[in-house]
N, C-alpha and C positions, 0 to 999 in steps of 0.2 A: 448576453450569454457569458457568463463565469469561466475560464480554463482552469480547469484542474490536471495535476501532474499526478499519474499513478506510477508511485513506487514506494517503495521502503528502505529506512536508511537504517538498517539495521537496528531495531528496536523504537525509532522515532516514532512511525505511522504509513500510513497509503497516501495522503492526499497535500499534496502541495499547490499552491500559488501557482498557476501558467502565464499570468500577464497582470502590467499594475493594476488593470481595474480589480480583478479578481486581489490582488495583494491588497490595494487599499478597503475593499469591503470585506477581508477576512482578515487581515493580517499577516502575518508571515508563518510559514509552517512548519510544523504540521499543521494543520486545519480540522483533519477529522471530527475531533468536538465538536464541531461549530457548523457541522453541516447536516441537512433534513432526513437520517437516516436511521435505518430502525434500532433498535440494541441488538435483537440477534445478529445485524450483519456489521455492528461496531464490534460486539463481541465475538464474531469470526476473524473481524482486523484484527484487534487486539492479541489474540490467539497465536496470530500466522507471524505480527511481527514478533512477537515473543521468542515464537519457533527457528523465524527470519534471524535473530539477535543470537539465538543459542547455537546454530551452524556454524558460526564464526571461530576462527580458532584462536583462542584467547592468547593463547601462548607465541603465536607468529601472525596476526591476522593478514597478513600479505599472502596466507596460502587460503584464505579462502574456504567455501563450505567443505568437508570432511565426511560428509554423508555418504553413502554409498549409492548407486545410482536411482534403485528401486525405491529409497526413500525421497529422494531429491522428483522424482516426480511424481510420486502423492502430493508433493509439497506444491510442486506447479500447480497440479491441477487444482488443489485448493486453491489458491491466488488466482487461477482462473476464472472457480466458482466466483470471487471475493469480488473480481471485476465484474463479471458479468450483473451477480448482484447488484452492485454499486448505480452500475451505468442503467439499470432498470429504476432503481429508487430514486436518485437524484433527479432524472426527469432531463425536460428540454431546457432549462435552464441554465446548466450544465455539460461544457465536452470535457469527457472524460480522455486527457492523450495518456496512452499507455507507453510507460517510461522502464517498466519493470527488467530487470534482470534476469535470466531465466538462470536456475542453480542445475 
């Protein structure tokens, strides 16, 4: 079984390495490319890290997301959707540890 780390590094991706096997049969991550999942729900990642990358406050990023709160959990709950997705697609093969941030 493969570990996967779920989170996002600000624009990187969702899916990290959790342990060497997993790092030497994927590489170092992000991973997402490289894993058995559909395009609508790479294209939902892609999406949220984007989103995830553009909270950031460019100008002092030590203050962190800027959103206001009602947006900032739309934003969970999509990341929610993105896991639950995820962890249906990848299968038994796969533990998905959720690592995420909540904003």
């Amino acid at each position: 079984m493969y570990r996967l780390r779920f989170f996002d590094d600000y624009g990187s991706g969702w899916l990290w390495p959790g342990d060497d096997a997993t790092r030497d049969a994927f590489d170092l991550g992000p991973i997402d490319a490289l894993l058995p999942i559909s395009s609508e729900t790479r294209a939902l990642a892609d999406r949220l890290s984007a989103q995830h990358a553009a909270s950031l406050n460019q100008d002092y990023p030590p203050d962190g997301c800027q959103w206001p709160q009602a947006e900032r959990d739309a934003f969970n709950a999509q990341v929610e959707s993105l896991y639950q997705r995820l962890w249906s697609e990848l299968g038994t093969d796969f533990l998905l540890i959720d690592e995420r941030m909540i904003l």
